[in-house]
KEFIBA-133312 format. One record per residue: residue in one letter; x, y, z of N, C-alpha, C in turn; residue number from 1. Coordinates in Angstrom, 3 decimals, always signed. Each point is the difference from the previous one (the first is absolute). Layout:
! residues N
site drenmi:A	neast:X	nnorth:Y	nup:Z	caeast:X	canorth:Y	caup:Z	ceast:X	cnorth:Y	cup:Z	nuti:NUM;
...
***
This chain:
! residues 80
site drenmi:X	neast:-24.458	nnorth:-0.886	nup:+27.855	caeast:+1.230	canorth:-0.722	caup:-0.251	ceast:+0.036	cnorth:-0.673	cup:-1.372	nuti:1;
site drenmi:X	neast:-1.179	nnorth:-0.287	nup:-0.487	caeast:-0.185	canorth:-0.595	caup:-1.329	ceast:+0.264	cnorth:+0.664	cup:-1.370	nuti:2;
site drenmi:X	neast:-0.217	nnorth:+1.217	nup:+0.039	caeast:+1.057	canorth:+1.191	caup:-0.750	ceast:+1.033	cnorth:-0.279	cup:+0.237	nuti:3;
site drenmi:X	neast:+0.835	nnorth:+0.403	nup:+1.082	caeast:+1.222	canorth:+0.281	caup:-0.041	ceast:+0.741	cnorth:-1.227	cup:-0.631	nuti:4;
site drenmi:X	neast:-0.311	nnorth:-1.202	nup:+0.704	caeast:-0.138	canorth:-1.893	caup:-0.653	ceast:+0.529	cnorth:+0.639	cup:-1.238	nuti:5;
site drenmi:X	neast:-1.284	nnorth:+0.347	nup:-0.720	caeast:+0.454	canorth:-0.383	caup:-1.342	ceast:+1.122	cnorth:+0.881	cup:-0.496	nuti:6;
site drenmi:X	neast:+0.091	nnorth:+1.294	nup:+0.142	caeast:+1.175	canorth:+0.831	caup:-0.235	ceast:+1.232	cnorth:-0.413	cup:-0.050	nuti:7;
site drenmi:X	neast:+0.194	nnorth:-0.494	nup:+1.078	caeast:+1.331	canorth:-1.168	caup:+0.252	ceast:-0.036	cnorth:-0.868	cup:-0.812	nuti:8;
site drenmi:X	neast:-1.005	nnorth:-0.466	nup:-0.608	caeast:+0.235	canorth:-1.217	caup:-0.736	ceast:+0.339	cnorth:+0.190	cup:-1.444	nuti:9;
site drenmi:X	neast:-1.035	nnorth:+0.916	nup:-0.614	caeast:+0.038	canorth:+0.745	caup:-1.220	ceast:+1.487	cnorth:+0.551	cup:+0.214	nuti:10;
site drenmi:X	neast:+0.740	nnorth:+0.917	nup:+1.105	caeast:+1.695	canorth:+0.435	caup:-0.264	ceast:+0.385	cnorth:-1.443	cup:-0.332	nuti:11;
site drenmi:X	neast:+0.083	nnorth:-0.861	nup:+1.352	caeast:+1.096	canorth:-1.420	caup:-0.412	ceast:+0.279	cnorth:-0.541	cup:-1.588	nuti:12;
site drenmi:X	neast:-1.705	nnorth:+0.265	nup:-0.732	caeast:+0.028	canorth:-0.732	caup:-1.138	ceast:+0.900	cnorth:+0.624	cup:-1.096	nuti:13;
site drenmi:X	neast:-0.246	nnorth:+1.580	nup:+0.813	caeast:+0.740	canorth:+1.605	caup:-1.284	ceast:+1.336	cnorth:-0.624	cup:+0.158	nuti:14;
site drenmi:X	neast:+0.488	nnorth:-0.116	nup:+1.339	caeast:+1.713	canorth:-0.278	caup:+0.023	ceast:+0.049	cnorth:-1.520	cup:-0.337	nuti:15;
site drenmi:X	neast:-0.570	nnorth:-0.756	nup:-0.287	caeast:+0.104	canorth:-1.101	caup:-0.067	ceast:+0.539	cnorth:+0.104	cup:-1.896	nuti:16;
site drenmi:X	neast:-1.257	nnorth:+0.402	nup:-0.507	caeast:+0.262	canorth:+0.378	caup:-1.529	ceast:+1.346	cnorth:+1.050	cup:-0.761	nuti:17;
site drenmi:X	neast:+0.290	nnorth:+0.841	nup:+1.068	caeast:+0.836	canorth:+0.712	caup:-0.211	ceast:+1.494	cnorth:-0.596	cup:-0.145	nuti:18;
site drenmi:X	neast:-0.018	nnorth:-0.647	nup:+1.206	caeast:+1.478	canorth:-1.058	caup:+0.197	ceast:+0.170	cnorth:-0.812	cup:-1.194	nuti:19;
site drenmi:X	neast:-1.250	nnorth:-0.746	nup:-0.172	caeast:+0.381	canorth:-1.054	caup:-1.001	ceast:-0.391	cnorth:+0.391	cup:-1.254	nuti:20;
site drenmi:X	neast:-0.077	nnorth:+1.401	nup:-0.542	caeast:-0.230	canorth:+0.543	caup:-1.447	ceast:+1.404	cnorth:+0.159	cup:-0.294	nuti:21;
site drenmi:X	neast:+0.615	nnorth:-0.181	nup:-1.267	caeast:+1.010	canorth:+0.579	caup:-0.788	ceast:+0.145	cnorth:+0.900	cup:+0.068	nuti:22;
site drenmi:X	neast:+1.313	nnorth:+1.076	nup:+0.143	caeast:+0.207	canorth:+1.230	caup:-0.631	ceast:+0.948	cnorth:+0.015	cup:-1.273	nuti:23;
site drenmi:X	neast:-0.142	nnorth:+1.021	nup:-0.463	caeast:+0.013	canorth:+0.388	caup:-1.600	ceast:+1.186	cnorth:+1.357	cup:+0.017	nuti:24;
site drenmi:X	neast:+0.822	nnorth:-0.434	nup:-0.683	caeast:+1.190	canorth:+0.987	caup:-0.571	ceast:-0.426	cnorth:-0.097	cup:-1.723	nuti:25;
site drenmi:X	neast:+0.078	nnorth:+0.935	nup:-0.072	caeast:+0.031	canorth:+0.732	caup:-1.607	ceast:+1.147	cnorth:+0.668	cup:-0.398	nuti:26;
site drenmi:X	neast:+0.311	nnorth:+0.203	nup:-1.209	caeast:+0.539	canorth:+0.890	caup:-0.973	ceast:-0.173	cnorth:+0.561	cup:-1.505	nuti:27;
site drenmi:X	neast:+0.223	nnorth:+0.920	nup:-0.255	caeast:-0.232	canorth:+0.359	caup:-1.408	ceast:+1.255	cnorth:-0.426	cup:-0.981	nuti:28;
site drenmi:X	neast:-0.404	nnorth:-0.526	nup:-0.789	caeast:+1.576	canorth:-0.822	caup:-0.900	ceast:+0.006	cnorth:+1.501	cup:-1.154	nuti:29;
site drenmi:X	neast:+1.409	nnorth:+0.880	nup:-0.124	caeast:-0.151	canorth:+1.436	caup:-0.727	ceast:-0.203	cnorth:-0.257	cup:-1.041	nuti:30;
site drenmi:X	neast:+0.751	nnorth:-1.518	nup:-0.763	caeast:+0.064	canorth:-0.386	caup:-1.766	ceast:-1.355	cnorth:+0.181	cup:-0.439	nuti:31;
site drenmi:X	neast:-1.226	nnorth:-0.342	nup:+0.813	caeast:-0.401	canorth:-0.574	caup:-1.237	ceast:-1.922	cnorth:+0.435	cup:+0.836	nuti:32;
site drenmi:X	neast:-0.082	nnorth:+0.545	nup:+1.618	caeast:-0.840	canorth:+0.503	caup:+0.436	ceast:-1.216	cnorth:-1.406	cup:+0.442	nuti:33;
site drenmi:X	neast:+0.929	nnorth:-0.728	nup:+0.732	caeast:-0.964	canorth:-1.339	caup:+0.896	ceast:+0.322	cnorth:+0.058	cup:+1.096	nuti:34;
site drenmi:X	neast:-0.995	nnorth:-0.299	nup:+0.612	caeast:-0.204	canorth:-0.094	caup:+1.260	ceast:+0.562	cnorth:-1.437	cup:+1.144	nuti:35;
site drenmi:X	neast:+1.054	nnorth:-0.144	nup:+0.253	caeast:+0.434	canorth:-1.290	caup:+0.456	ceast:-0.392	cnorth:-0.145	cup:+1.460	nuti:36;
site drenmi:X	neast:-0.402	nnorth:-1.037	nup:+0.406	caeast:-0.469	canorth:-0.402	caup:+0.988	ceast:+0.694	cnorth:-1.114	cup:+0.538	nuti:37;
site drenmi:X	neast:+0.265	nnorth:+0.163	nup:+1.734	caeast:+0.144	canorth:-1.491	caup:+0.787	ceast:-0.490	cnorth:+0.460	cup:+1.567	nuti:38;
site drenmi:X	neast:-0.038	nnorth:-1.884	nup:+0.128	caeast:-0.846	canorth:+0.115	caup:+1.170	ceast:+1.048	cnorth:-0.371	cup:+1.025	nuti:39;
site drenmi:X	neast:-0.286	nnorth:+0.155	nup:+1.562	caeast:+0.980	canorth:+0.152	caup:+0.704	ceast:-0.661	cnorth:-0.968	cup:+1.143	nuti:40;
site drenmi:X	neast:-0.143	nnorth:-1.273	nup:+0.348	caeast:-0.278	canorth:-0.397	caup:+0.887	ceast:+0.704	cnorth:-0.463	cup:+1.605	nuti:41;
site drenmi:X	neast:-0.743	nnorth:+0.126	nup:+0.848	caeast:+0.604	canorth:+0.357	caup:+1.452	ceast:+1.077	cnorth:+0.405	cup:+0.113	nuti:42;
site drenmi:X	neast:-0.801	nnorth:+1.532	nup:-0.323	caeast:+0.950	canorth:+1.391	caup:+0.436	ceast:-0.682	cnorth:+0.177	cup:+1.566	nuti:43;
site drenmi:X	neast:-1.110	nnorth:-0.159	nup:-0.102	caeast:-0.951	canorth:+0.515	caup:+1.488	ceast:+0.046	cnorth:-1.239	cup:+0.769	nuti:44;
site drenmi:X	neast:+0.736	nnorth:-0.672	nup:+1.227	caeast:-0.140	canorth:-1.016	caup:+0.602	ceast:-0.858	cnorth:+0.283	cup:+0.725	nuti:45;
site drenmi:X	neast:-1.005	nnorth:-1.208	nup:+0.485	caeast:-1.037	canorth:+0.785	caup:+1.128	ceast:+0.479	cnorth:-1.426	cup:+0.845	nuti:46;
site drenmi:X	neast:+0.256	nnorth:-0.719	nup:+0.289	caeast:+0.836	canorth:-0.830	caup:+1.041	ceast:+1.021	cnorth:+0.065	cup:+0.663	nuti:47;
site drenmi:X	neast:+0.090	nnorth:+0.632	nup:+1.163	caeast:+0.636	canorth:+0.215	caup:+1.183	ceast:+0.736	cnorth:-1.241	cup:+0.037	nuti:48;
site drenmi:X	neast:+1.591	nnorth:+0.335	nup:-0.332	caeast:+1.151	canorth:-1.159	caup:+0.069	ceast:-0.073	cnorth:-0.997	cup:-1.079	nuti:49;
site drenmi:X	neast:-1.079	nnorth:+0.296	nup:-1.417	caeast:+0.676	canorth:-0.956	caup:-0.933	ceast:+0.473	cnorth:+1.267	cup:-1.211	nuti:50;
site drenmi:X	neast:+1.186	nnorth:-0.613	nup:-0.617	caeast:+0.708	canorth:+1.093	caup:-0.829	ceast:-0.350	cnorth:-1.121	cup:-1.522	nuti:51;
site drenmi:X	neast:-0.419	nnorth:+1.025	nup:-0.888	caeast:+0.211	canorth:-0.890	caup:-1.438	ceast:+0.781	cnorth:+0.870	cup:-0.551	nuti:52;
site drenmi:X	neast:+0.645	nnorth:-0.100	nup:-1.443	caeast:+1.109	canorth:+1.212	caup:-0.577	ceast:-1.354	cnorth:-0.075	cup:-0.827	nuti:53;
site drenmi:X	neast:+0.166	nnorth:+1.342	nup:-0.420	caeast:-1.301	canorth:+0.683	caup:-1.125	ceast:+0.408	cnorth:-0.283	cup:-1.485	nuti:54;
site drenmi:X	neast:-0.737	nnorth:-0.176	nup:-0.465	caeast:-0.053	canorth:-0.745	caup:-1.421	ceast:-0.289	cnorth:+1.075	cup:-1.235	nuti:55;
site drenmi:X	neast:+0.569	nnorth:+0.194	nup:-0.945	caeast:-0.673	canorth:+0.584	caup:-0.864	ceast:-0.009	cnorth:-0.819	cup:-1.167	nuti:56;
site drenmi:X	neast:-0.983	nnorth:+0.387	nup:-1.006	caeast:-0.472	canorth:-0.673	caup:-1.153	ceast:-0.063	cnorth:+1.129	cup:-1.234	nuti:57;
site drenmi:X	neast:+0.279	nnorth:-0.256	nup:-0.825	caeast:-0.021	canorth:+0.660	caup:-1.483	ceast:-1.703	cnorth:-0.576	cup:-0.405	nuti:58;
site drenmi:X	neast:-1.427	nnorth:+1.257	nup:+0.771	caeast:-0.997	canorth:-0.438	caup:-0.545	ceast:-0.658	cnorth:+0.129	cup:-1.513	nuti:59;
site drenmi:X	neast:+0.106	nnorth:+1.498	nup:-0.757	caeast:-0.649	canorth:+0.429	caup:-0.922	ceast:+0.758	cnorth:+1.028	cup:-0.961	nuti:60;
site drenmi:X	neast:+0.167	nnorth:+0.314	nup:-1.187	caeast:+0.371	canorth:+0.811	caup:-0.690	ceast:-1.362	cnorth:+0.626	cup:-1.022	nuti:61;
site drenmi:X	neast:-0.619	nnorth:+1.179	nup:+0.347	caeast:-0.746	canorth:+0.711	caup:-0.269	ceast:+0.606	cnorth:+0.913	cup:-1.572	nuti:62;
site drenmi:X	neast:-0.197	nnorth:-0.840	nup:-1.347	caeast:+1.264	canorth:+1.111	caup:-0.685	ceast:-1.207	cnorth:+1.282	cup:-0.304	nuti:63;
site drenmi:X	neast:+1.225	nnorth:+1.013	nup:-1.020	caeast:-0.462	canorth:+1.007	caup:-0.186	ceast:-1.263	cnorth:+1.215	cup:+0.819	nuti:64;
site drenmi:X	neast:+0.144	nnorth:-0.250	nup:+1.327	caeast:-0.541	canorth:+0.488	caup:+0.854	ceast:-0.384	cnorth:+1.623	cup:-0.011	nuti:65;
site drenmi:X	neast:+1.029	nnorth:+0.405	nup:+0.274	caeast:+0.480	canorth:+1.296	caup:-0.093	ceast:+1.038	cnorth:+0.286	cup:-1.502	nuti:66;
site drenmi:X	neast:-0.388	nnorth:+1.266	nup:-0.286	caeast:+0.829	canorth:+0.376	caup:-1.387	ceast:+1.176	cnorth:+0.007	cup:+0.012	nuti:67;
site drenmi:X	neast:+0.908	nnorth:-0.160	nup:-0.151	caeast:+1.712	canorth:-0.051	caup:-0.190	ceast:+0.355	cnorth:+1.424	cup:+0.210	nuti:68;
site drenmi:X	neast:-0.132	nnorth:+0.865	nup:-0.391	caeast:+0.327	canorth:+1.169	caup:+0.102	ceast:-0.420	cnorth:+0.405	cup:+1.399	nuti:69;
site drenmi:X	neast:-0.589	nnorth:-0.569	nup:+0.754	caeast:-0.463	canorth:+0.751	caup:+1.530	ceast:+0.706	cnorth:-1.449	cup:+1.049	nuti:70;
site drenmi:X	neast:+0.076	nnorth:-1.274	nup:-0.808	caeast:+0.549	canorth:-1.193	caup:+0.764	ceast:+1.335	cnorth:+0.978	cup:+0.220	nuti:71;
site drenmi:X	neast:+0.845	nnorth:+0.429	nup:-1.368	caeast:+1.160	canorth:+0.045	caup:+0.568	ceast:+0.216	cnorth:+1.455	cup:+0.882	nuti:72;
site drenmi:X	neast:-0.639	nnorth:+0.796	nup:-0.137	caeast:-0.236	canorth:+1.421	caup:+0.803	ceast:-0.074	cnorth:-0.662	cup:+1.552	nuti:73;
site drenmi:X	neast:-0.883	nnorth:-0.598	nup:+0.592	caeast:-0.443	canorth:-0.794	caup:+1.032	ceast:+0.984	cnorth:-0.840	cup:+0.586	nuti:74;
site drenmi:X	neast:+0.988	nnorth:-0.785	nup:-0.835	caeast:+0.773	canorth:-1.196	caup:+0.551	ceast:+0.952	cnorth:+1.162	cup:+1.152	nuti:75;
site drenmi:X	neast:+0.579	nnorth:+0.985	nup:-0.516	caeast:+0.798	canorth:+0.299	caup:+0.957	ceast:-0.428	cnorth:+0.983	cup:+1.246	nuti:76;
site drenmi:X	neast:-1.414	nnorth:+0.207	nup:+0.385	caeast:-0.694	canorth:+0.349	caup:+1.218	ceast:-0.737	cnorth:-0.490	cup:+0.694	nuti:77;
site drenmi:X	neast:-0.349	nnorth:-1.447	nup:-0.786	caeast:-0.603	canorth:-1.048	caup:+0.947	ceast:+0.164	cnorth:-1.165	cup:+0.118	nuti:78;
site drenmi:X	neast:+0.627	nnorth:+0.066	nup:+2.187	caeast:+0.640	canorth:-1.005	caup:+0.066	ceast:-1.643	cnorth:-0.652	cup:+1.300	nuti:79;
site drenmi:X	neast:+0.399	nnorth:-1.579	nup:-0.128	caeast:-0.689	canorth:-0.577	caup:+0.727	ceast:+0.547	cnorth:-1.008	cup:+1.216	nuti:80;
***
């Protein structure tokens, strides 16, 4: 039983971390080939009957990432 114990415990901690990690929306900006970033907090509710509205944040601008010539090839086939 002391295996299994911990299995359960080690998941609780996985979903525990999972719930309360950020998720991440990206895009490629075509001008100029940066990588824009924001974070999206409580998108994943893990509380049964409490509702928060999900938040996003303007985290990072990565410039010149990708080359301009493939940013703007790219902007119009990848959507996120």
């Amino acid at each position: 039983m002391l295996f299994g114990q911990s299995i359960d415990q080690k998941l609780d901690l996985l979903l525990k971390d999972w719930y309360s990690s950020h998720d991440m929306l990206f895009c490629i900006h075509p001008v100029d080939g940066s990588i824009l970033i924001w974070l999206v907090d409580w998108l994943d509710e893990y509380m049964p009957g409490c509702y928060r509205q999900a938040q996003i944040s303007f985290h990072a601008k990565l410039p010149n990432t990708i080359p301009v010539g493939d940013a703007i090839s790219l902007t119009n086939s990848v959507f996120l």
